[in-house]
C-alpha positions as CSV (number, residue, x, y, z in Angstrom):
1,X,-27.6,-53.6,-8.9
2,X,-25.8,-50.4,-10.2
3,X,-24.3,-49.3,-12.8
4,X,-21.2,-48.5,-10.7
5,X,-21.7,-52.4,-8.9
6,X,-21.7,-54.2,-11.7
7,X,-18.7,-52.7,-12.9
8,X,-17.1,-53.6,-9.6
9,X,-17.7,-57.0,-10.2
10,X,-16.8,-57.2,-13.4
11,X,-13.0,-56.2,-12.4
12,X,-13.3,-58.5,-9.1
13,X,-14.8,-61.6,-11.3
14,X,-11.4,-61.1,-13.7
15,X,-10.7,-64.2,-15.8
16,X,-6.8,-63.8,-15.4
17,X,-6.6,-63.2,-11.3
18,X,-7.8,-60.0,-9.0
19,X,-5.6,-56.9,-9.6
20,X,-2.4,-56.0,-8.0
21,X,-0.2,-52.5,-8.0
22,X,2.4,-52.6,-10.1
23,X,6.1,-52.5,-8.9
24,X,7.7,-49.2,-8.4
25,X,11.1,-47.9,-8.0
26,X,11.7,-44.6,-5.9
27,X,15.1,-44.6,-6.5
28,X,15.2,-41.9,-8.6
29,X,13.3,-39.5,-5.8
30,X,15.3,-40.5,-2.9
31,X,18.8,-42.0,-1.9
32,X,20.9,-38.7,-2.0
33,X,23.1,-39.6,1.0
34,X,23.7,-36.1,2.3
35,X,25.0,-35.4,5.6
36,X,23.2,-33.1,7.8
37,X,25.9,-30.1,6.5
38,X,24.7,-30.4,3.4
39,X,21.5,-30.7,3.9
40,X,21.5,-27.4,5.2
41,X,23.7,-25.6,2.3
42,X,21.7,-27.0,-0.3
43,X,18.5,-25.8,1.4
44,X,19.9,-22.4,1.9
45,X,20.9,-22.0,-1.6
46,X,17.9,-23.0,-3.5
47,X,16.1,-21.3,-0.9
48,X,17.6,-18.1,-1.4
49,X,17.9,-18.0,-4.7
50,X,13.9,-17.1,-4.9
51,X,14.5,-14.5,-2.7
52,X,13.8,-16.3,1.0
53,X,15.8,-14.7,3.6
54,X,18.2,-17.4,6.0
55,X,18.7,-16.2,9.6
56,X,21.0,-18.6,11.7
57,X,20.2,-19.0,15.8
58,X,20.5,-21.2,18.2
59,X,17.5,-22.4,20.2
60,X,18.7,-20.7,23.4
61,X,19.0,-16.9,21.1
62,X,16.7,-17.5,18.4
63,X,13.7,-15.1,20.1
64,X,16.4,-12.7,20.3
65,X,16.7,-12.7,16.5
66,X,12.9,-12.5,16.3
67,X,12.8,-9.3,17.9
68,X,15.6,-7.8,15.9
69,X,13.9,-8.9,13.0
70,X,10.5,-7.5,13.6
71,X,12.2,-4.4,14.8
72,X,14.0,-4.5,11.8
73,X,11.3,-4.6,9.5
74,X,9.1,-2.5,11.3
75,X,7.0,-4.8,12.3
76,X,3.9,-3.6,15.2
77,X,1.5,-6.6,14.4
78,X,2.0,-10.1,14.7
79,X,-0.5,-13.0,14.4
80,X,0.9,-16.2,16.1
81,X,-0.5,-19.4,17.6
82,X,-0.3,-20.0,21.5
83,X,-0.6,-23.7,21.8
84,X,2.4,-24.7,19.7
85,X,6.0,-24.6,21.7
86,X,7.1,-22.1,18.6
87,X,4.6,-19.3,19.4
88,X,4.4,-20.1,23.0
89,X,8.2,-19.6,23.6
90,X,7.8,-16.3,21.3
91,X,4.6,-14.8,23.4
92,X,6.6,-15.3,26.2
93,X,9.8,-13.2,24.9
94,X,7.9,-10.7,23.3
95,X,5.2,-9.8,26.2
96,X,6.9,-6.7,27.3
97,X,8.0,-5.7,24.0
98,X,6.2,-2.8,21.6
99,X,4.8,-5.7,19.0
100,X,1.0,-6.3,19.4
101,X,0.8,-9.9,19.6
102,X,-2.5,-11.0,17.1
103,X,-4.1,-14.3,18.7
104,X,-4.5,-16.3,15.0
105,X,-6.4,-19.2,17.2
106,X,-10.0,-17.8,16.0
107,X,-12.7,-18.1,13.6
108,X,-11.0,-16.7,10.9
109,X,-14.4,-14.7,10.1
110,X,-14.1,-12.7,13.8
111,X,-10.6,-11.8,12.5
112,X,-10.7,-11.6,8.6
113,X,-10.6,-8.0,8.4
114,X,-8.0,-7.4,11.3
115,X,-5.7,-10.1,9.4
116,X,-5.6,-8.5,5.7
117,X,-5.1,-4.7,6.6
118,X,-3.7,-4.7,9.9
119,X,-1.6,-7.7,10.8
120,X,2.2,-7.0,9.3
121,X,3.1,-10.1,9.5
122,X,2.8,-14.2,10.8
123,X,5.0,-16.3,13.0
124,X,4.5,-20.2,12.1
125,X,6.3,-23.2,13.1
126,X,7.3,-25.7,10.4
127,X,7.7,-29.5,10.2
128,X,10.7,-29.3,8.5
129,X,12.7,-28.8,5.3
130,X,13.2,-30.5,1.9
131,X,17.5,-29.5,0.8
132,X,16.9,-30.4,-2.8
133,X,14.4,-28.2,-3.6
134,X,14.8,-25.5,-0.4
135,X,11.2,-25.5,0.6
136,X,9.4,-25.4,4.0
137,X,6.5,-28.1,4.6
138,X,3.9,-26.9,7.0
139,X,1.2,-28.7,8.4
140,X,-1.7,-26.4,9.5
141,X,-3.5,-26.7,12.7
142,X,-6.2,-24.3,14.3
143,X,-3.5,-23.4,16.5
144,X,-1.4,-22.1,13.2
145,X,-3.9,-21.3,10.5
146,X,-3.1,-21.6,6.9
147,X,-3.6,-17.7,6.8
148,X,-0.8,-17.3,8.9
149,X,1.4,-18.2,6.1
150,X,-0.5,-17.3,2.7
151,X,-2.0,-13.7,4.1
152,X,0.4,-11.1,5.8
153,X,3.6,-9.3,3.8
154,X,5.8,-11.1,5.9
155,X,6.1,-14.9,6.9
156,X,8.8,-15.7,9.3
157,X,9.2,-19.3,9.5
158,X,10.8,-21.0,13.0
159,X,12.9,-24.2,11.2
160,X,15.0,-26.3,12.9
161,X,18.2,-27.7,11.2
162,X,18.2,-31.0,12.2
163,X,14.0,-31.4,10.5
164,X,15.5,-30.5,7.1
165,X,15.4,-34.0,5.2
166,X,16.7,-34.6,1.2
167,X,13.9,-34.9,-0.9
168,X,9.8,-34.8,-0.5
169,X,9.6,-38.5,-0.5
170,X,12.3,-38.7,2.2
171,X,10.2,-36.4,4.4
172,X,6.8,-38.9,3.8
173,X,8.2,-41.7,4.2
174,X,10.4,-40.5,7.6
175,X,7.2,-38.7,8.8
176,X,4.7,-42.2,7.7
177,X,2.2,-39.8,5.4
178,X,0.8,-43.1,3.9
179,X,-1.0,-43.9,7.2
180,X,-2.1,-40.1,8.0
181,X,-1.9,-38.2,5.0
182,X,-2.1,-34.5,5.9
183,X,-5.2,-32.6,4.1
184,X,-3.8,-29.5,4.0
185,X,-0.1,-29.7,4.2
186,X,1.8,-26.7,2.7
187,X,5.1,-26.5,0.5
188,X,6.7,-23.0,0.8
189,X,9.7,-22.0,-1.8
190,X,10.3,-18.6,-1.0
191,X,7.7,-15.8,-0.7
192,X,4.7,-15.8,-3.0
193,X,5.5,-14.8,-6.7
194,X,3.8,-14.8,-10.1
195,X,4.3,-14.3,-13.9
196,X,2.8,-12.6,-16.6
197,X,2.2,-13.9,-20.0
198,X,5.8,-12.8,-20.7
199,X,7.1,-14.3,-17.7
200,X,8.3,-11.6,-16.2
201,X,8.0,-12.7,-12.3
202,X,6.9,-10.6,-9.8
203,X,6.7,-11.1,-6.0
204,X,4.5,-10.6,-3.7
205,X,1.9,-9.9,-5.7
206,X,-1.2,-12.5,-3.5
207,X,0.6,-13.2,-0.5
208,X,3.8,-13.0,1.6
209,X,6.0,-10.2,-0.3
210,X,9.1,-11.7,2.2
211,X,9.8,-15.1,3.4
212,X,12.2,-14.6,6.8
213,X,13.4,-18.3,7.6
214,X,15.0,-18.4,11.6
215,X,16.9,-22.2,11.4
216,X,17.8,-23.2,14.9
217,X,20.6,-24.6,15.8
218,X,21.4,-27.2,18.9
């Protein structure tokens, strides 16, 4: 028997009873009671307050707002799924258009170059919001890449209002992460920043320099 066994038996052959979790209260991170209208402010405020950028559409417009945005910004590049309804409906706006659509559904070493000096910026869909903190949670797929997000100067973000829940716990609990716990889920709070030993911040300095959030409406 091992070392590791015999200390396994040990703490199942207990004198005073097998082991049990302790009680816990998760009252403190959940139970805010916002209505959907505040969900949204709140998320909007924190959210822009680190310099993320809110852009209001409804789901019948909101690849209208794309295209002004990438036009906007000056965008010729973008990397975007296919699979996922997000990048789909977007291909299918943009085909005609002058952005070269960048398939991001690859080996990421047949496309690492092409993605760090040519690619201007990533379309991703999210899974929703968190109000009290105004972060995004994304759940990567190989459809939607991780890189899509952490890589290109700008991350535009497709969120829809009604996914935006009160706290983290709220959206793990609503979205059962207990019984499939994502192994690469991302929290987003605004484009990437950093801070020197003086903590002066600075952003943009390893990733996304903008964070353009499109929330859709009904």
């Amino acid at each position: 028997m091992s070392v590791r066994d015999r200390i396994l038996q040990r703490l199942r052959e207990r004198a005073d009873g097998a082991l049990s979790a302790p009680e816990s209260d998760f009252s403190v991170v959940t139970g805010r009671g916002w209505d959907a209208e505040e969900r949204l402010m709140r998320f909007e405020r924190w959210i822009a307050s680190v310099h993320g950028e809110v852009i209001h559409a409804s789901r019948a417009d909101w690849t209208e707002h794309l295209a002004r945005v990438l036009r906007d910004k000056g965008v010729r590049r973008l990397a975007l799924g296919r699979a996922h309804p997000v990048p789909a409906e977007a291909r299918g706006a943009l085909a005609d258009g002058e952005v070269e659509l960048v398939d991001a559904d690859r080996d990421i070493a047949t496309w690492r170059r092409e993605l760090f000096d040519r690619v201007e910026a990533g379309l991703t869909s999210t899974g929703g919001g968190i109000a009290e903190t105004g972060s995004l949670w994304l759940w990567p797929t190989a459809d939607e890449p991780r890189q899509l997000s952490l890589v290109p100067p700008i991350h535009i973000a497709v969120l829809d209002a009604e996914a935006i829940e009160d706290t983290l716990f709220d959206v793990m609990e609503r979205h059962d992460w207990a019984a499939g716990m994502p192994t690469n889920a991302l929290m987003i709070s605004g484009p990437s920043k950093t801070a020197d030993i003086e903590q002066t911040l600075a952003y943009g300095v390893h990733g996304p320099r903008e964070l353009i959030v499109l929330v859709r409406h009904p």
